[in-house]
N, C-alpha and C positions, 0 to 999 in steps of 0.2 A: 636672582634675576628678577626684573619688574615684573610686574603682570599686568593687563593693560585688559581693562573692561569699557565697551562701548553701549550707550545709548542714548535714546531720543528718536531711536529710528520709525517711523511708522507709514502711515495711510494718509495721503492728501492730494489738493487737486495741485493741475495748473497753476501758477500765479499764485502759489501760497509759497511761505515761510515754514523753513524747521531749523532746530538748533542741534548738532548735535554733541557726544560730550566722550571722553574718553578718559577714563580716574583710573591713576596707576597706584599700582600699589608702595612703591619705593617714596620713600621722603624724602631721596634727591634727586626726585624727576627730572631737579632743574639743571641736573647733570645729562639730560635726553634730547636729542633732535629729535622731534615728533612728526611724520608727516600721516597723512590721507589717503589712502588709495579705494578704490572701488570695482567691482567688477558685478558686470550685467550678467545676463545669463547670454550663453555662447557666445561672451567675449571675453576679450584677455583682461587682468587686471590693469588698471591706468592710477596713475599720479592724480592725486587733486589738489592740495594744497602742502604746504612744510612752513613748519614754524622752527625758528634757532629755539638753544636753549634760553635766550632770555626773555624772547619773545621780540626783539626789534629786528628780526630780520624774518622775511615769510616771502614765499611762491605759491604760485598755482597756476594750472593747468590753463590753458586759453580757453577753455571749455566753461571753467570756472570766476574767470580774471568779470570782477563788476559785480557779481551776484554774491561770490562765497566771502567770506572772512575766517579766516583762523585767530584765535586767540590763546593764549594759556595765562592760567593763575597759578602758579609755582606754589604758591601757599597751600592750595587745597589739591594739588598734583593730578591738574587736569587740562586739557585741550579741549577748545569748543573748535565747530565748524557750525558758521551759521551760514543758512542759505536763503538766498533769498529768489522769488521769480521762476521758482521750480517748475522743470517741465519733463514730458513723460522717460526725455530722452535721462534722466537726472537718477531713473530707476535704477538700482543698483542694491547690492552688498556694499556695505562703506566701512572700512576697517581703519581701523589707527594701530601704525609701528612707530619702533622707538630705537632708537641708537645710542647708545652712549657712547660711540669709537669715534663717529666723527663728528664733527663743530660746522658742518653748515648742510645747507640740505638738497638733499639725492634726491634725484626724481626715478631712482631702478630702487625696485624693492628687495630685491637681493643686497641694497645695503641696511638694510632695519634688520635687528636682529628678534627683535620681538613684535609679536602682532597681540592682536583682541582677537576675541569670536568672532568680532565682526555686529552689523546691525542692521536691517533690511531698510531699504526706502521704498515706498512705491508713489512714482505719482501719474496720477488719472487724469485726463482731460478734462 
């Protein structure tokens, strides 16, 4: 089964930028629906963005729609989510799951059958 390691997570303000990055372990990741979820502290987790396996098809959350980008490079078996205009509300745990069952992308996390650690964000005013 894949294993899915996340980072890039860290400390920044307002109005800043981060990227982050999610390296699986499998060499046919490009076998993987990959999406984004997060969760705050006393909240539920939420959807942020889903990438297809090939990378031409992607969602995200209204929350995210303008600011986030999903990418993947199949080659090096990894997912970015870049952010941009971050604000406090943006805090979270940010985790990336993976699916290999289905070919387009769930916004219920009960369809990823694989997660990461996960990778903290904080951002400050």
């Amino acid at each position: 089964q894949v294993q899915l390691v996340e980072s890039g997570g860290g400390s920044v303000q307002a109005g800043d930028s981060l990227t982050l990055s999610c390296a699986a372990s499998d060499r046919t990741f490009s076998n993987y629906v990959v999406a984004w979820f997060r969760q705050a502290p006393g909240k539920e987790r939420e959807f942020v963005a889903g990438i297809t396996r090939s990378g031409t098809g992607t969602a995200y959350a209204d929350s995210a729609k303008a600011r986030f980008t999903v990418s993947r490079a199949n080659a090096q078996s990894t997912v970015y989510l870049q952010m941009n205009s971050l604000n406090p509300e943006d805090t979270a745990v940010y985790y990336c799951a993976a699916t290999a069952v289905r070919s387009s992308i769930d916004y219920s996390g009960s369809a990823y059958a694989t997660w990461g650690q996960g990778t903290q964000l904080t951002v400050s005013v």
